[in-house]
Every structure is written in C-alpha cells, then in structure tokens.
C-alpha positions in Angstrom: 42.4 -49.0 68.0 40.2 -52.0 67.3 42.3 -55.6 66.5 41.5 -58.3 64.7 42.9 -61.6 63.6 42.6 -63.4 60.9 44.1 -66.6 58.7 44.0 -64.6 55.6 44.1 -60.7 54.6 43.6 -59.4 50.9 44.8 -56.2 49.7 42.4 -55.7 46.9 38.9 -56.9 45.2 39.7 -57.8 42.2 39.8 -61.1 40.7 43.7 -62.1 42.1 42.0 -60.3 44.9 37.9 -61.9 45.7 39.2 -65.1 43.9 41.6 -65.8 46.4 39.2 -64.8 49.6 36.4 -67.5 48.5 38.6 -69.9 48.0 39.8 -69.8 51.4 37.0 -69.2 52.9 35.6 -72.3 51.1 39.0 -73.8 52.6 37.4 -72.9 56.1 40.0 -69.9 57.0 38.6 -66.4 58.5 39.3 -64.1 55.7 39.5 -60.6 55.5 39.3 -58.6 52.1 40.1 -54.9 52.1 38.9 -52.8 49.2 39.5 -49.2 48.8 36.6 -48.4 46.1 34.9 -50.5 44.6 34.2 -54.7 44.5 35.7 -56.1 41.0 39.1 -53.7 40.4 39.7 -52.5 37.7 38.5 -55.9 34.9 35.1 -55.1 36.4 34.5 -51.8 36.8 36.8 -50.0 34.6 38.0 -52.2 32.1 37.0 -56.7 30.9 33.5 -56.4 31.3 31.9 -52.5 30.7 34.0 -52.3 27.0 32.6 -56.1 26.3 29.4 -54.2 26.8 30.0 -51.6 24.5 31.3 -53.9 22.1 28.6 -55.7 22.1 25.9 -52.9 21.5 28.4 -51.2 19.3 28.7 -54.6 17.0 24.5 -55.2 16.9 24.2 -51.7 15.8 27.2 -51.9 13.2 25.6 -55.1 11.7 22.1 -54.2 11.5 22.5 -50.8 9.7 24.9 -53.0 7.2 22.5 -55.8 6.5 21.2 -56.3 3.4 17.3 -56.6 4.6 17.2 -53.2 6.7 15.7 -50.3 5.3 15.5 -46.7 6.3 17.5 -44.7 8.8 18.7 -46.2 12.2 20.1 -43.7 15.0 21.4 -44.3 17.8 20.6 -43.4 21.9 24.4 -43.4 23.0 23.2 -42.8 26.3 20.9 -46.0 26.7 24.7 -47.6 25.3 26.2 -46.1 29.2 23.1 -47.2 30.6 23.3 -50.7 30.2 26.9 -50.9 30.7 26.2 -49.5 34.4 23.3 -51.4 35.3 25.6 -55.0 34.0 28.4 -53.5 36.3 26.3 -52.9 39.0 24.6 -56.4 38.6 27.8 -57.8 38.6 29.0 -56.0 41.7 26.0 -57.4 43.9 26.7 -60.6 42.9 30.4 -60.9 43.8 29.6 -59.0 47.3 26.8 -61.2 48.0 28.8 -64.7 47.5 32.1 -63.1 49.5 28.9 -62.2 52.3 27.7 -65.7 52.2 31.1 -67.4 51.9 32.2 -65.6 55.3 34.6 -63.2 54.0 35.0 -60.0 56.2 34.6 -57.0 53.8 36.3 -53.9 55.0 35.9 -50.4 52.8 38.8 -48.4 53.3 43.3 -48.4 52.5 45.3 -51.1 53.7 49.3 -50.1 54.9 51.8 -52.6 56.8 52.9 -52.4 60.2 55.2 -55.6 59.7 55.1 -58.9 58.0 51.7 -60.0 59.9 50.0 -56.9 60.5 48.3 -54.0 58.2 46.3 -51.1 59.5 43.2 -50.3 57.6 41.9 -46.9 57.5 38.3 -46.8 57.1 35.9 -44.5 55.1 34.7 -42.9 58.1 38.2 -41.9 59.2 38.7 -44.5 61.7 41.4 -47.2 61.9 41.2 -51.5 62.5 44.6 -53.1 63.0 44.5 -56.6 61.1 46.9 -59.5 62.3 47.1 -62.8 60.0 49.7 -65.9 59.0 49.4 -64.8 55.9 48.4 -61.8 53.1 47.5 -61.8 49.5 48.5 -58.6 47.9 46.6 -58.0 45.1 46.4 -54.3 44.4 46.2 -54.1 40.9 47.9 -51.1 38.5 47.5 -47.7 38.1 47.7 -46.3 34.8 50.7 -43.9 33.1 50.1 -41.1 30.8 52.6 -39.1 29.9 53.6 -37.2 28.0 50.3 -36.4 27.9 47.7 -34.5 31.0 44.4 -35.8 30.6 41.6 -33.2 31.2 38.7 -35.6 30.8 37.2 -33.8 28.3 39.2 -33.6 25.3 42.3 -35.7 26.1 40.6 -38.8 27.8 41.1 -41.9 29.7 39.9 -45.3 29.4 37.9 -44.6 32.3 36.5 -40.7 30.7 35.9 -43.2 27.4 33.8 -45.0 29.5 30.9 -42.1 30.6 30.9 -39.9 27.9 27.6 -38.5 27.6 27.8 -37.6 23.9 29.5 -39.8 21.0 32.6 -37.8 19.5 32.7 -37.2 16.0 36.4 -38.1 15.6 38.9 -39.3 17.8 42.7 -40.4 17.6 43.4 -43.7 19.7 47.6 -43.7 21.2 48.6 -46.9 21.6 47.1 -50.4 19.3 47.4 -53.1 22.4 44.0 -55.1 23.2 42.5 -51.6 24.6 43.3 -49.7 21.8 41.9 -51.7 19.3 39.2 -52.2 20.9 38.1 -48.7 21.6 38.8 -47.9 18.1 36.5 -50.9 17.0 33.7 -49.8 19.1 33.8 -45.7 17.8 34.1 -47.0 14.6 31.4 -49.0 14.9 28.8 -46.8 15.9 30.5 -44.3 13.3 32.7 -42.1 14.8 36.0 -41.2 12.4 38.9 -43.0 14.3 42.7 -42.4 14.0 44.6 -45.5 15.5 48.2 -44.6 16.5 51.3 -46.5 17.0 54.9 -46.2 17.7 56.2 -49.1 17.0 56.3 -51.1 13.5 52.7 -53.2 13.8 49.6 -53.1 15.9 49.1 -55.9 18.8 52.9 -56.6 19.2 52.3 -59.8 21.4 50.1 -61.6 18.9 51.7 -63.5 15.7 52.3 -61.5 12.8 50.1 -62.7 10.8 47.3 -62.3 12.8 48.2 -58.9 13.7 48.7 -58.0 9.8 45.0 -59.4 9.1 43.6 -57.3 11.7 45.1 -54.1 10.6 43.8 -54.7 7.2 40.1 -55.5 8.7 40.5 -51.9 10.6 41.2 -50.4 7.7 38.4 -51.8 5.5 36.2 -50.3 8.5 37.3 -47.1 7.9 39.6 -46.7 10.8 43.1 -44.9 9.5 45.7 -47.0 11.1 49.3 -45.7 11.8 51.8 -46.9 12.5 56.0 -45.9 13.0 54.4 -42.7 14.7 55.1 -41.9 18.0 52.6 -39.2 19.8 54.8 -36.5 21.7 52.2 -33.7 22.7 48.8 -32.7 22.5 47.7 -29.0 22.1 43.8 -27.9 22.5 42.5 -26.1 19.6 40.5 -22.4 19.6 37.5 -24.4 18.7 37.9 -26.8 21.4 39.8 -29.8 18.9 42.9 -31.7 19.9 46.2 -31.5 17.5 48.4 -34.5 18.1 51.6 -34.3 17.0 53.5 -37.4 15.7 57.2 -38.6 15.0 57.5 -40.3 12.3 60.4 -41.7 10.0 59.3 -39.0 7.7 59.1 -36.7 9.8 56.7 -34.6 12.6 53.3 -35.0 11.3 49.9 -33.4 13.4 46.3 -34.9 12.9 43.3 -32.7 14.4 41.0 -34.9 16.0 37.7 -34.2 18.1 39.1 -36.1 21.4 41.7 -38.1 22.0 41.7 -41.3 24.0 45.4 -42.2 26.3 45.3 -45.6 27.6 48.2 -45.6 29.0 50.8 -47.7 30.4 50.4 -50.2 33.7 52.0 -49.4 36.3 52.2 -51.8 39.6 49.6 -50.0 42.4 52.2 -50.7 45.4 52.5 -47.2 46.4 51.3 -46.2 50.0 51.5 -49.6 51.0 54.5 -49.6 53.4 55.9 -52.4 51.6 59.6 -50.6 52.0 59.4 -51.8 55.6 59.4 -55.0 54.4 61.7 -55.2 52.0 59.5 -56.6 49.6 61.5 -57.0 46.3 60.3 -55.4 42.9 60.9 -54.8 39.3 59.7 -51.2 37.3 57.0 -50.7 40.1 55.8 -54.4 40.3 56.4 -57.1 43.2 58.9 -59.7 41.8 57.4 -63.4 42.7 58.3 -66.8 43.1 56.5 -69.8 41.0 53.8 -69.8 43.4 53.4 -66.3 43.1 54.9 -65.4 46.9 57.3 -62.3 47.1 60.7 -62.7 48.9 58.6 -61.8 52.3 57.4 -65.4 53.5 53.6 -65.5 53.8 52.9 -62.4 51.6 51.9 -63.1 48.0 50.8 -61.1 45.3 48.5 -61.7 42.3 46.9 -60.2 39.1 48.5 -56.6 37.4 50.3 -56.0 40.6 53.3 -58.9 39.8 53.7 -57.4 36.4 53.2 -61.1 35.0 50.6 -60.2 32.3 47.8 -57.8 32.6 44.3 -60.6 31.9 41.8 -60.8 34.5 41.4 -64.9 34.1 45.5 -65.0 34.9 44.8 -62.9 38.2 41.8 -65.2 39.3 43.9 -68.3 38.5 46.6 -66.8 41.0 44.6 -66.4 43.3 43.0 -69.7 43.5 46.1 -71.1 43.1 47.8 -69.1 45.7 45.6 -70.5 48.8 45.9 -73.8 47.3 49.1 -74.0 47.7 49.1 -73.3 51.5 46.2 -75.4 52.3 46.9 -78.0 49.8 49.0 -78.7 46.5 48.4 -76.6 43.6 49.3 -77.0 40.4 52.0 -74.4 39.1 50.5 -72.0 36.6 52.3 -72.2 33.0 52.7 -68.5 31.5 53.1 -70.1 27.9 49.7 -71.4 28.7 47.6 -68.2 29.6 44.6 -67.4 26.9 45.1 -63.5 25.0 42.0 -62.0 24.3 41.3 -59.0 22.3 37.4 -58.3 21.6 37.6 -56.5 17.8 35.4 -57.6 15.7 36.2 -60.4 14.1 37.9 -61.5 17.9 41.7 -62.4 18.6 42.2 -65.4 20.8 45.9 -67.0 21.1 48.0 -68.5 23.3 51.4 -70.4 23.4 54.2 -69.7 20.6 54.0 -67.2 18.5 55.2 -68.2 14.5 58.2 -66.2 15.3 58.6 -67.3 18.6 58.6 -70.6 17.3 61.4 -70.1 14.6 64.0 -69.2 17.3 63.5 -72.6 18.8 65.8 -75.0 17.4 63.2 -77.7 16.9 61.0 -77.9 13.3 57.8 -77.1 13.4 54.3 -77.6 10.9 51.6 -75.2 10.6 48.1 -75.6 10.1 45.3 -73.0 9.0 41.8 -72.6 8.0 40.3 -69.6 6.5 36.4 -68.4 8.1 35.8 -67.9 4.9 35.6 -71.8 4.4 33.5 -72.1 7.4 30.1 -72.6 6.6 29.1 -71.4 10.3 31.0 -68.1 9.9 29.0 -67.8 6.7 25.5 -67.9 8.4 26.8 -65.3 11.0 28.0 -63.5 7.9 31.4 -63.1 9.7 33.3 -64.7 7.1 36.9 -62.8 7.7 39.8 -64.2 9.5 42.3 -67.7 10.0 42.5 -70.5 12.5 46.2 -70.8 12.7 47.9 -74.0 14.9 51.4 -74.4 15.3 52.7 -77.4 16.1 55.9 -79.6 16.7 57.2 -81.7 13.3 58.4 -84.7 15.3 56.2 -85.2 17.8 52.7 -83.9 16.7 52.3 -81.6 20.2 50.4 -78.0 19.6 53.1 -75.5 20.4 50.6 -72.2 19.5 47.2 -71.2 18.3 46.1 -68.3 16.7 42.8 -67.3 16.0 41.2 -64.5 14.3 37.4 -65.2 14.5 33.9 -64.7 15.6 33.9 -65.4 18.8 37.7 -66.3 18.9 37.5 -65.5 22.6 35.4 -68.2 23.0 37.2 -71.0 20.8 40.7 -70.1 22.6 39.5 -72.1 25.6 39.3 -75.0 23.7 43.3 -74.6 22.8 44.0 -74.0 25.8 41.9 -77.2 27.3 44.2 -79.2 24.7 47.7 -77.9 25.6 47.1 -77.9 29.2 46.5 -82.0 28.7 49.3 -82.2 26.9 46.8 -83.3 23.6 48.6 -83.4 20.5 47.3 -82.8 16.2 46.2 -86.5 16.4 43.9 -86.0 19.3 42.5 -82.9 17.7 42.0 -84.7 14.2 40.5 -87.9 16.5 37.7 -85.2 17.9 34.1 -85.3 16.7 33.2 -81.9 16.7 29.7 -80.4 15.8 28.5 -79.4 12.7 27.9 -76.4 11.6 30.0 -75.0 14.0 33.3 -73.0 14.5 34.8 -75.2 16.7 35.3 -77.2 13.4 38.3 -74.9 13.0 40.4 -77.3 15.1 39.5 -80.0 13.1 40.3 -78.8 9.7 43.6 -76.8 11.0 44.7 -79.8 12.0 43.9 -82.2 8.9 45.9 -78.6 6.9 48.6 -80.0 8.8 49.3 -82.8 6.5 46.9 -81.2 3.5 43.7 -83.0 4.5 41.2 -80.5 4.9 38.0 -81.3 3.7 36.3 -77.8 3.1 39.4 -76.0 1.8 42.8 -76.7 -0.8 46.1 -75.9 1.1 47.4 -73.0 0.5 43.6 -71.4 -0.1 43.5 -69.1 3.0 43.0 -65.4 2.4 40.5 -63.7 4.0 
C-alpha cells in the first residue's frame, strides 16, 4: 500500500473543509484534502449557491410579469432556469480546484477511514488504497440529511437535491418544514407560479429568527399566494391513482390531508461521521455530531472538526470561518469565534438577515434594553427598487448604548447583515452607528435611522409609524 505523510489531512471539501487546506497551505504545511464526490460539499453543490441561483431567476421573472410597464404574456423556459444553475456550479467548482491546485494542496478523490489518531486510509475511485500519516486532521465531513417518516421516491416525494433537477415545473407542491430552506423553496415555486403549501409543526415559521420578523414574513408569503400552515405536523404521504401526493397533517383540530402535485422533504441534518472509524478513537459526540472545544478540536488531540459536522449551526460562512480559524490556531493565534456573532441568512424575497439576540432572547436577560426600527417603506431606496415591504429592527442595551441584535427584513438583507455584524464584532455601539455618514439613497441608511428611532430621532419616519 502506498504511504504518505503530511502536516495536515482534510476529511471533506467543503468550506470547513477547502477553507482550512489553503490556509495552511498558504501557512507553508503539505496538505492533503480528501473528497469523496464532489469539490464545494454540500453549500456548493447541493445547497447556498444553486437555490441563490434559482432565486434569483425566479425573483427577475416574478417582477417583470408584475411591473406595471410590461405588456403581453411572458412564459417561462424552466429548463434554461437548471441550466444556469449548473454551468454557475460548475464555474464555481473549477475555481476552488484550481486555487487548492495552485496553493499546493494534494487533492485525493475517494473515502477517508482512521487507522489511529495520525493515520487514515483513503480508498480511491479506482479501488485502490493510499495510507495518509499527519500531526494533525481537520474533520470536516458535513451532514447527511433525515427524512422520515417520509421515503422519498424522487419523483413525487422529493429532496432538496430532486428539487434541484427537475426537468418540468410542478403545478403544486406542499413544502414540510418553514426553516431557511423551506421558505425559500416555497418563495422560488411561488414565484415562477407554482400553487405552494408551506407546512409547519410547530407554532410559527423560521423559529430562530425574532418574532416579529418571522410574523412579517408569514404575512408577505401569504400575500404571494403561498397557503402557510402552521400547528400541523406531516405524518405520511400516500401516492394517488393519478400520480398526486396526499399529505396528511396533525393538527389541534384534528387530521387534516391536502393533495398536492409533489412534495418537497428537506429534512433534518444529521452529522456525516458514519464510516469514519471514529469509534476507534473515542471521539466524543452529541445526536450524531462531534462535540468540540472553543477552538473547534474534539477530545482527540490534533483532530478537529468544522462546518455541519460539529452540529454548531448549519451556515456555510460559520464552516469557512472554522476552518480558517482552526489552522490558525496551531500555527499562530486565532481569534475565538463568537456564536452570538454568526450572520442568519434566509434568501425570501424581501431577504432575512439577523444576528445576535433575538427580542425574546433579550427579555430573559436581566438587563433593560431599547429598540429601534425603520420601516422599507420609509426608505426612499427600497422605493426605487419597488421593494418597499419589511423593518430594520436593532436591539440594543439601555445603559450602555451596545447593539445586542439586529433584525432585518429587506432587499438585500443578506447583504446589510454584514454591516451588523462588522459593528458588534468591534464592539461599536448606537452612538457610533448614529456618528456614521452613510450614502444616500441607499439601504444601508437603515442603520442610521434605526438607530436615531432609538431615542425618536428619525428623520424620514414618526416613531411608532412602522407597518409594512
């Protein structure tokens, strides 16, 4: 069997995964990354960036055949819509192989499985085996998806990844589960005018985001057309004679069934660690997921484990920040990552970006607190995008000014979170946000005016003013 040695071995090319590789190979350490499909994991391929695509297409048709000035019938090529999507993936895919090429990472197609604590055997494609030896290995492997109760037959009870290469757009389709995912599938059929269903069990859509925000959203989906419900939980599927799928729901009212065309599972993450030989190890872990320190390293010294795979939040920007951070921290020092401070993005149209305390969260603290809002609909930037629905929502701390939570339901709110999350990472209070010259016309200006509805200073907008 061939043998190799390296400084570094990842398990895993997604972001925790190729993040972590260039950085140390830009650290100067041989590095070997071993990827079982392929380059990008799941954010790339299966998930972040081919539903921003669809999004995106799905949102230009939506507002075009809604404008005022177009005339006439517009239709549709849903299968230019897949197109695209593949040809960005597949961009995107080059480019990430070529700068792990150039950086000097080793790239090795195949399944990783420990020996011991410093050495994994890699079966290849071709059926034969490499025997890897290093100091240390980044484990970052990603999840696997859940679906029961229900079988999908990826044709009428469908994945995220079945969602995702569909030759023909459904007529109707019921959505299980209202996290980012499911929101944003439903926006997308919706938009290009399919009849969604959006089910929930529990009591509101988007349970990590702030009420509020959550509550605005819901009634946005429903002024789309999307039938929203919630309090229902889906127990079984059942394929009609004419080729239709009855759900059937349990509700506080009762069972309840909706016939749909196809429906879409999601599912529930579940940490990839199987096959690995981590029991040799005795690797400790929670409901499938490694358990890890601060500095994301499990309780075997040397082995680490970033992105979906440490069950620490499911975003592709917290699993690229790990695994930066992770090689910093044996080459250097690296700065600890705050899991307050990581950004939520949900891509509905209008957009979701938050991070930090939730209102709720925040009124189980002990310490007071102020809030500060600004309605799109009193930004004259969201009126010349004709986006006009939607809040800019701060939270912040009554005695000494610091910004304990933002909220933001928004064009392009993914964007704007960044700009939160610049502030609270430097520690910059409702002063420094009211000191800031922002431009004009612009949507940034949110910040300025949430903050001034702090003390009721907003220029554009009466406190108090801010449905919509």
């Amino acid at each position: 069997m061939e043998e190799r040695k390296y400084d570094v071995v990842v398990l895993g090319g997604g972001p925790g995964g190729y993040g972590g590789a260039i950085r140390a190979a830009i650290k100067g350490l041989r590095v070997c990354l071993v990827e079982r499909d392929r380059m990008g994991g799941t954010c790339l391929n299966w998930g972040c960036f081919p539903t921003k695509c669809l999004l995106r297409d799905a949102q230009l048709f939506s507002e075009v055949r809604e404008s005022q000035w177009f005339e006439g019938e517009l239709k549709i090529n849903f299968q230019k819509v897949i197109e695209r999507k593949d040809n960005v993936i597949n961009s995107l895919i080059q480019g990430i192989e070529t700068v792990l090429l150039n950086r000097g990472v080793t790239i090795l197609e195949g399944d990783g499985k420990f020996l011991g604590s410093r050495d994994v055997i890699v079966e290849k494609k071709d059926g034969s085996e490499v025997k890897l030896n290093a100091e240390r290995f980044i484990i970052a492997t990603g999840a696997r998806l859940d679906f029961s109760p229900f079988t999908p037959d990826g044709e009428r009870i469908l994945t995220s990844r079945d969602a995702l290469t569909l030759k023909k757009l459904p007529k109707s389709i019921a959505v299980i589960g209202c996290g980012r995912r499911g929101v944003e599938f439903g926006s997308f059929f919706r938009s290009l005018g399919c009849n969604v269903v959006l089910v929930e069990k529990s009591e509101r859509i988007l349970l990590q985001e702030d009420i509020e925000i959550s509550h605005r959203l819901r009634r946005i989906l429903v002024n789309m057309g999307i039938k929203v419900i919630v309090n229902g939980e889906a127990v079984g599927a059942e394929i009609t004679s004419e080729g239709g799928v009855v759900l059937t729901l349990l509700t506080p009212k009762g069972e309840n069934k909706i016939e749909v065309e196809k429906a879409l599972i999601p599912g529930k993450r579940v940490g990839n660690t199987q096959n690995l030989g981590l029991e040799l190890l005795g690797i400790t872990t929670k409901d499938h997921f490694l358990e890890v320190n601060t500095k994301s390293e499990t309780s075997v010294s040397g082995i680490y484990a970033t992105g979906d795979v440490n069950g620490l939040g499911f975003f592709a920007h917290k699993a690229l920040t790990e695994g930066i951070s992770v090689v910093d921290h044996f080459t250097d020092n690296s700065l600890r990552i705050n899991t307050l401070l990581i950004p939520r993005c949900t891509y509905t149209n209008p957009e979701i970006g938050s991070i930090g305390l939730t209102q709720m969260e925040a009124e189980r603290r002990e310490e007071e607190f102020t809030i500060g809002k600004f309605p799109m609909g009193a930004s004259g930037r969201a009126a010349t995008l004709n986006q006009t629905q939607g809040v800019m929502k701060i939270i912040s701390g009554k005695k000494f000014g610091e910004i304990l939570g933002v909220h933001i339901l928004a064009p392009q709110a993914t964007e704007l979170i960044s700009l939160a999350s610049l502030a609270m990472r430097n520690e910059l209070g409702i002063e420094e946000l009211k000191a800031t010259m922002y431009g004009h016309p612009t949507l940034s200006e949110a910040f300025f005016e949430s903050a001034l509805d702090i003390g009721g200073e907003a220029i554009h907008f009466l406190k108090g003013n801010v449905e919509g």
